[in-house]
Backbone as CSV, one residue per row, in Angstrom:
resi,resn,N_x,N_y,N_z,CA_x,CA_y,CA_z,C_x,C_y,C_z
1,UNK,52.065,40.380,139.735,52.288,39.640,138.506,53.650,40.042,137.969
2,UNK,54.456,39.112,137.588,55.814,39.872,137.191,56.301,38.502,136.025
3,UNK,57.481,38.759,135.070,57.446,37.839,133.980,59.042,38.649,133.680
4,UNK,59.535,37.508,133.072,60.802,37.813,132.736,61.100,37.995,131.209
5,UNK,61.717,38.402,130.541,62.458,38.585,128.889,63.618,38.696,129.394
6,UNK,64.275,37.965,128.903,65.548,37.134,129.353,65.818,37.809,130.866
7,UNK,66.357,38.482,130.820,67.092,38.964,132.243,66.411,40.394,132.854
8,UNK,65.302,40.360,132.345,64.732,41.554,132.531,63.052,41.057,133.061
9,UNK,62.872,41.731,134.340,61.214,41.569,134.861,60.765,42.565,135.132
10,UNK,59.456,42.426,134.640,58.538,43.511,134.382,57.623,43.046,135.992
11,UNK,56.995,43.813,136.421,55.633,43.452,137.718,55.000,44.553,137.455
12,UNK,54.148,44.225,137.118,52.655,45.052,137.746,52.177,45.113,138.698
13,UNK,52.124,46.694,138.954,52.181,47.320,140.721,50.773,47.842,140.018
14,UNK,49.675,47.994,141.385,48.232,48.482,141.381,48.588,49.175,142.521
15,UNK,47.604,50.662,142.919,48.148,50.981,144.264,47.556,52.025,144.044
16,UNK,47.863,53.219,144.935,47.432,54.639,145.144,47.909,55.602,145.393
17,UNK,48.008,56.593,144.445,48.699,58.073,144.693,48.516,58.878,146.069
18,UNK,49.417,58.662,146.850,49.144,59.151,148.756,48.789,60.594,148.606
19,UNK,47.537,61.375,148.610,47.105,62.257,148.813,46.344,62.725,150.374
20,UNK,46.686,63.897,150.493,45.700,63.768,152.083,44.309,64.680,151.733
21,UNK,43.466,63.985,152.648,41.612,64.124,152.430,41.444,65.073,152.849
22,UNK,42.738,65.919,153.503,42.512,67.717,153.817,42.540,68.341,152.723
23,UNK,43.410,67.700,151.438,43.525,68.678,150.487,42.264,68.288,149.711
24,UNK,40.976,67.929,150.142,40.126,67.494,148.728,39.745,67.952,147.712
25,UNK,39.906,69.905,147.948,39.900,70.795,146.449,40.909,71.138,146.269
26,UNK,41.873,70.775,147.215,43.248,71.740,146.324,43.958,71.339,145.167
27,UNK,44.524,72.148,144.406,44.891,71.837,143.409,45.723,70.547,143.104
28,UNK,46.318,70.076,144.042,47.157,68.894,143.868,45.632,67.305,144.083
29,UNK,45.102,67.764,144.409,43.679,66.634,144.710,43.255,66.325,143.212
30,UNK,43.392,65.140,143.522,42.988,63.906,142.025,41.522,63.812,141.709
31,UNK,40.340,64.935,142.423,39.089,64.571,142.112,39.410,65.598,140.578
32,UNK,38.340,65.756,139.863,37.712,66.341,138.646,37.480,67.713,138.625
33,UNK,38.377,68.723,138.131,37.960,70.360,138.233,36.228,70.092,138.536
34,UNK,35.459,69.490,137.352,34.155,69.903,138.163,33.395,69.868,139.532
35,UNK,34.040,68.276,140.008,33.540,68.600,141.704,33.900,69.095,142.351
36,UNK,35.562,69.943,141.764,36.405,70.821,142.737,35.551,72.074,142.507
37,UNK,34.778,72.684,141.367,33.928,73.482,141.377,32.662,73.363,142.057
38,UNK,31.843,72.319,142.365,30.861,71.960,143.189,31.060,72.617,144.412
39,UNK,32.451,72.626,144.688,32.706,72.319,146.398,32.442,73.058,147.080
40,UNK,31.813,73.017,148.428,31.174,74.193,148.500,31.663,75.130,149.684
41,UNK,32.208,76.509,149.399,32.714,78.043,149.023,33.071,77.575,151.013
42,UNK,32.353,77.202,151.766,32.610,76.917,153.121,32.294,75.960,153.651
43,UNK,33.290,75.029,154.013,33.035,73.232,154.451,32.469,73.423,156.003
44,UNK,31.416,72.552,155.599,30.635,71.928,157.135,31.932,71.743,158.012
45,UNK,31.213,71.423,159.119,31.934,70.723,160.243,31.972,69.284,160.105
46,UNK,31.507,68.239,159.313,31.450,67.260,158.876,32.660,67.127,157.845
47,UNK,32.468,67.558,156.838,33.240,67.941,155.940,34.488,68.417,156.490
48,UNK,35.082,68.656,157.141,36.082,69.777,157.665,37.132,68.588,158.335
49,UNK,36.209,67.651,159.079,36.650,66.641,159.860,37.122,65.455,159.303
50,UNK,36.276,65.473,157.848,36.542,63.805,157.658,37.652,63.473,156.876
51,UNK,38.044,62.154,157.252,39.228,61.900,156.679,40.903,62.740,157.574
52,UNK,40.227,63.420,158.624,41.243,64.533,159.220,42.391,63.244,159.652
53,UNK,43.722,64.169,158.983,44.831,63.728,159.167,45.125,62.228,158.656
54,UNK,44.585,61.700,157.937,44.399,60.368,156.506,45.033,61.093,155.407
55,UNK,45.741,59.964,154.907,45.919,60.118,153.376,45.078,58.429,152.802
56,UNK,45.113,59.045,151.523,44.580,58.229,150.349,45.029,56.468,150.548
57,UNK,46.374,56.865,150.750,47.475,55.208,151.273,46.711,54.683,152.339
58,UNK,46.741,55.367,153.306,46.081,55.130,154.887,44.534,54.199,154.441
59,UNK,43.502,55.021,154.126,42.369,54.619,153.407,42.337,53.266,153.004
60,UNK,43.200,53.450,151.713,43.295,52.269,151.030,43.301,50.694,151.479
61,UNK,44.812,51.107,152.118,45.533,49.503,152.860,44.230,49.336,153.806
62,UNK,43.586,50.256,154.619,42.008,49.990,155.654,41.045,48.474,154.694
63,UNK,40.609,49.698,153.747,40.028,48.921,152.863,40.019,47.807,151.969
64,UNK,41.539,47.716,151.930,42.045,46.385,151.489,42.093,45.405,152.087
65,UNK,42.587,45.545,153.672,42.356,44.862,154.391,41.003,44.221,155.066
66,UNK,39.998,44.940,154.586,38.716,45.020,155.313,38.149,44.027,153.947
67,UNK,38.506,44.125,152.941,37.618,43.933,151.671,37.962,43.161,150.743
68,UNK,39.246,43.591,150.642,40.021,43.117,149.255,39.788,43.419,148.043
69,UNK,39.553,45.063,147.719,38.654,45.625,146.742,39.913,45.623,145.594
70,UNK,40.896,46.173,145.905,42.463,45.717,144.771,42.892,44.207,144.345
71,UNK,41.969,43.748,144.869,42.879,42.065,144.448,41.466,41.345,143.980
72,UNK,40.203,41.977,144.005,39.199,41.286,143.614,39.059,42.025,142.155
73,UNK,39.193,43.377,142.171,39.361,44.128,140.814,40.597,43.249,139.760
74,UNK,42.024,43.148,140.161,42.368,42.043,139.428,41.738,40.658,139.213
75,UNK,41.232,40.152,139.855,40.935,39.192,139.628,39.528,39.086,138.400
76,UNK,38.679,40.515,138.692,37.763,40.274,137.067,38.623,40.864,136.298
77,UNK,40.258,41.847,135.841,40.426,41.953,135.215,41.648,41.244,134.349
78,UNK,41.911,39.992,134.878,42.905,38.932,134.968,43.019,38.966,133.182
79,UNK,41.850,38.607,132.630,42.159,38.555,131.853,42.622,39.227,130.516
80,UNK,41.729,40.494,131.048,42.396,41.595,129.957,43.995,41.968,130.425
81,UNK,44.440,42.053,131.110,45.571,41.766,131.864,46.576,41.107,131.208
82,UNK,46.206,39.752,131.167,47.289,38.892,130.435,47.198,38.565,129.324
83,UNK,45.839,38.942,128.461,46.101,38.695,126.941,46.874,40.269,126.315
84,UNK,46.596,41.418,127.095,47.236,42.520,126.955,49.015,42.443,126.980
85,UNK,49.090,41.867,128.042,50.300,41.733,128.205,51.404,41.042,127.422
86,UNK,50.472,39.716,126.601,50.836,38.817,126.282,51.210,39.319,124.519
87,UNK,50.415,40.121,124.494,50.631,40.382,123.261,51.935,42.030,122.693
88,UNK,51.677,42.655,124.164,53.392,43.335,124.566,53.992,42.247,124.490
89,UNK,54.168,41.489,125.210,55.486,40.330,125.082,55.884,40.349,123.958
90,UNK,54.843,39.525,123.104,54.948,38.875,121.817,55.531,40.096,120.560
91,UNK,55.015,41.366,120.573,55.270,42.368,119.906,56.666,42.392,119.847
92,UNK,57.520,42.540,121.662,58.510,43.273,121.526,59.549,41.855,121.689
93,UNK,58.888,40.286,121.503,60.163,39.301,120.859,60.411,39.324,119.539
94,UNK,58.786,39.581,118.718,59.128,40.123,117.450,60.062,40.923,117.191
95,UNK,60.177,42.344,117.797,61.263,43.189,117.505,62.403,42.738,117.846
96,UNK,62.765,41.693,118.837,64.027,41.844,119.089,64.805,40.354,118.353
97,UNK,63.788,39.271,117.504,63.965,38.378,116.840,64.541,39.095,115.366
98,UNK,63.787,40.438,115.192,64.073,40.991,113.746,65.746,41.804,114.100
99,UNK,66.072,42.015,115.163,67.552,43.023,115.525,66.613,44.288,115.865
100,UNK,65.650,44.038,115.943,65.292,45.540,117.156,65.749,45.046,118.280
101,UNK,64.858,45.984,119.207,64.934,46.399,120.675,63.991,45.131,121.415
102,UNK,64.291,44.609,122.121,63.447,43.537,122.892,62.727,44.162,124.190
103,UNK,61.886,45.015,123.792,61.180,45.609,124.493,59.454,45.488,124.831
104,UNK,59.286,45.025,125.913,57.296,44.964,126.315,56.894,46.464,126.519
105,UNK,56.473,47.036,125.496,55.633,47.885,125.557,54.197,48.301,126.113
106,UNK,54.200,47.434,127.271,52.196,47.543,127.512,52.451,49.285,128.515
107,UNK,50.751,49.184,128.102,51.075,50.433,128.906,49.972,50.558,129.735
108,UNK,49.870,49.945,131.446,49.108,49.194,131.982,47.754,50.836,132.352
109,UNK,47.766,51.743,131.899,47.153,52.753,132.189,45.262,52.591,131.799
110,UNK,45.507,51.845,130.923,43.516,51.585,130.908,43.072,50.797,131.860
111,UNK,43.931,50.440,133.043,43.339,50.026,134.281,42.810,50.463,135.057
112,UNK,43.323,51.969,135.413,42.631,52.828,135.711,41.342,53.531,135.966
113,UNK,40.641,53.861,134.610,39.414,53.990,134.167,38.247,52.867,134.648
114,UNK,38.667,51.822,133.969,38.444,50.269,134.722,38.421,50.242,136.419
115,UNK,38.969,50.957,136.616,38.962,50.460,138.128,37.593,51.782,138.773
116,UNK,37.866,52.903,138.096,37.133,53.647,138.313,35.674,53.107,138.463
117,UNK,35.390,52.422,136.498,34.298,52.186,136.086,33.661,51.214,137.203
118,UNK,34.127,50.287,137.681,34.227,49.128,138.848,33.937,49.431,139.618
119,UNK,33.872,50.760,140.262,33.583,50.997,141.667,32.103,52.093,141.733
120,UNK,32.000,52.172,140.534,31.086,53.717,140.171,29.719,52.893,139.527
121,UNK,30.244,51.678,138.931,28.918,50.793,138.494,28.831,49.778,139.415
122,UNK,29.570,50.287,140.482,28.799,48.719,141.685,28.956,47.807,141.262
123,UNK,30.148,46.841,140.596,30.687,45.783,140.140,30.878,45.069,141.198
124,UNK,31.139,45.560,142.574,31.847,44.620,143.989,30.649,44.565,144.718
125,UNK,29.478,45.097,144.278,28.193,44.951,145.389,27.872,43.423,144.888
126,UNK,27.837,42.657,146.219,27.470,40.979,146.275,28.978,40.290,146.024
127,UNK,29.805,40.639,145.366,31.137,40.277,145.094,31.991,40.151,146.662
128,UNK,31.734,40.988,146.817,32.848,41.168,147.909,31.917,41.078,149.506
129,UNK,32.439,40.246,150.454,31.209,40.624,151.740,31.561,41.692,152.361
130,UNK,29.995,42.155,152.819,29.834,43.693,153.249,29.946,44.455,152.203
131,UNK,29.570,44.292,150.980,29.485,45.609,150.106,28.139,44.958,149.236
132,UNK,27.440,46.233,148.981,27.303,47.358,149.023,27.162,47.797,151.040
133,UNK,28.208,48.903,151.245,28.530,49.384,152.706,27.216,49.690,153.218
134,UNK,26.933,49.863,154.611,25.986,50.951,154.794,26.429,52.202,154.647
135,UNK,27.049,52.666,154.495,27.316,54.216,154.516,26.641,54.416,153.039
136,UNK,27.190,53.533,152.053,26.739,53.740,150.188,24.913,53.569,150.486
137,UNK,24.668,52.469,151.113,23.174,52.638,150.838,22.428,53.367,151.388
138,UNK,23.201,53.989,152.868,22.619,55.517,153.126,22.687,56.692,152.540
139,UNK,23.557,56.316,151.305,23.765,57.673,150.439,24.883,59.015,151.250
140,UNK,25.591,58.466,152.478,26.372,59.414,153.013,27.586,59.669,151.602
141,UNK,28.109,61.143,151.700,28.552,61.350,150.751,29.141,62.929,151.546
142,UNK,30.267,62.726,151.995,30.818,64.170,152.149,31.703,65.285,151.362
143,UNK,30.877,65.090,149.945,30.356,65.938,149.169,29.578,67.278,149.456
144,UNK,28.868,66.611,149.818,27.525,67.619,150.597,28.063,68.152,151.825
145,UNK,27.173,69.673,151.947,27.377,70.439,153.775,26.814,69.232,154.612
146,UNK,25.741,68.175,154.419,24.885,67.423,155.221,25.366,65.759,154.843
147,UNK,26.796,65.423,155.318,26.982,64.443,154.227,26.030,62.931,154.778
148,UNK,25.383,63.350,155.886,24.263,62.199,155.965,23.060,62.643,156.380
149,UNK,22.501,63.363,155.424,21.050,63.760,155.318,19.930,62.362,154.810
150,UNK,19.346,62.572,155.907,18.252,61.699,155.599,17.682,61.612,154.367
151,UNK,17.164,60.138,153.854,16.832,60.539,152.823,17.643,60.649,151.101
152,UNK,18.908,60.725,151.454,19.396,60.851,150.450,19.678,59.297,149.461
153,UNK,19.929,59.543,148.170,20.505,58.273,147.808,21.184,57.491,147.436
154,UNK,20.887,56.529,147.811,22.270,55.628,147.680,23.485,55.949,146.562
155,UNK,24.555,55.808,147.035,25.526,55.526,146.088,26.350,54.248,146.032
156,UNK,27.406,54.568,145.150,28.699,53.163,144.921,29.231,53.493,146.532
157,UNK,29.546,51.941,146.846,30.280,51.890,147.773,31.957,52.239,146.983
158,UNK,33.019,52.788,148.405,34.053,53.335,148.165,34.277,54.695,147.274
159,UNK,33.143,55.435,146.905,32.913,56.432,146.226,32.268,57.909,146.930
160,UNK,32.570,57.672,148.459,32.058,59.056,149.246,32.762,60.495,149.136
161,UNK,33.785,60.102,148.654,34.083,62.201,147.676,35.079,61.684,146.691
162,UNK,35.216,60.461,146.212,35.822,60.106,145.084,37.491,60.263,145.254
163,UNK,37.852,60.552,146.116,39.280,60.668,146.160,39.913,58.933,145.985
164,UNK,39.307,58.194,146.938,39.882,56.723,146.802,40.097,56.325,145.164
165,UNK,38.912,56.182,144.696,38.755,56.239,143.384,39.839,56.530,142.267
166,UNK,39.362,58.019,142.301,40.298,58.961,141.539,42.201,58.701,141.650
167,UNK,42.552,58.023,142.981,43.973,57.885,143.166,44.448,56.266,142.926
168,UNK,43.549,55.517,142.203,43.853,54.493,141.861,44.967,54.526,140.458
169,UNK,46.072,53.549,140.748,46.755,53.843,139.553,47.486,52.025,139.039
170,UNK,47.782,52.473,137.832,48.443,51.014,137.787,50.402,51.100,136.830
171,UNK,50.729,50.825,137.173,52.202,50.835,136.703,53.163,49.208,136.393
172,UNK,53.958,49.338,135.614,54.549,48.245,135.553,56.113,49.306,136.237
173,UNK,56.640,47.876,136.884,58.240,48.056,137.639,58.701,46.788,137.263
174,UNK,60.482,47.480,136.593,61.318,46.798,136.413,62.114,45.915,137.469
């Protein structure tokens, strides 16, 4: 999405902070001090493996391609999107009609959360084909020493140690 004020364009970039799935507790890893406290003291052989030699980017573009989970998330959030935006616009022609600064101030960061919330409340299960995954309705989750223990339950699809998730970001570029 991109829009001009006079000679100046703004685009809104959606995308993902390239992290690798080796680092999933280290300190630079985008999950939550608390599941980095969960984690447990010595990783399975499951755990140890997965994601080996992937980053977050890698993942993503998979899944995008497989799904279209970034372009279907815009698309339910189209509209908070552009009345948000619309009203940055409008703010910063005001200012620059009065001899301010002609500046769009949005600050596309509550997309984020949103995108989180989207994937954690199963918003794309039936939305999108093939989701809810089998892996989500087997409850695999390499979280756990056993990340496919029988039995376990289901979760959000795209939410198996939350890193995808967690590295979702949204930015505007000039």
């Amino acid at each position: 999405m991109g829009t001009t004020l006079g000679d100046y364009v703004l685009k809104l970039q959606l995308g993902f902070e390239d992290h690798s799935y080796a680092n999933v507790y280290s300190p630079t890893s985008p999950l939550t001090m608390t599941t980095k406290k969960r984690a447990p003291k010595k990783l399975s052989i499951p755990q140890q493996q997965y994601g080996q030699g992937k980053t977050v980017g890698q993942v993503a573009e998979a899944l995008e391609n497989k799904y279209g989970i970034v372009e279907a998330f815009f698309g339910m959030q189209e509209d908070y999107i552009v009345d948000n935006f619309e009203a940055a616009y409008a703010n910063g022609l005001d200012s620059g009609m009065s001899g301010g600064q002609w500046d769009v101030a949005w600050d596309p960061a509550p997309l984020q959360p949103k995108f989180r919330r989207a994937i954690s409340t199963r918003q794309f299960d039936g939305v999108l084909r093939g989701v809810p995954t089998k892996a989500s309705q087997g409850g695999v989750s390499h979280l756990r020493k056993d990340p496919f223990k029988k039995g376990a339950s289901p979760r959000p699809s795209f939410m198996n140690t939350g890193m995808y998730m967690r590295s979702f970001s949204a930015w505007l570029e000039p």
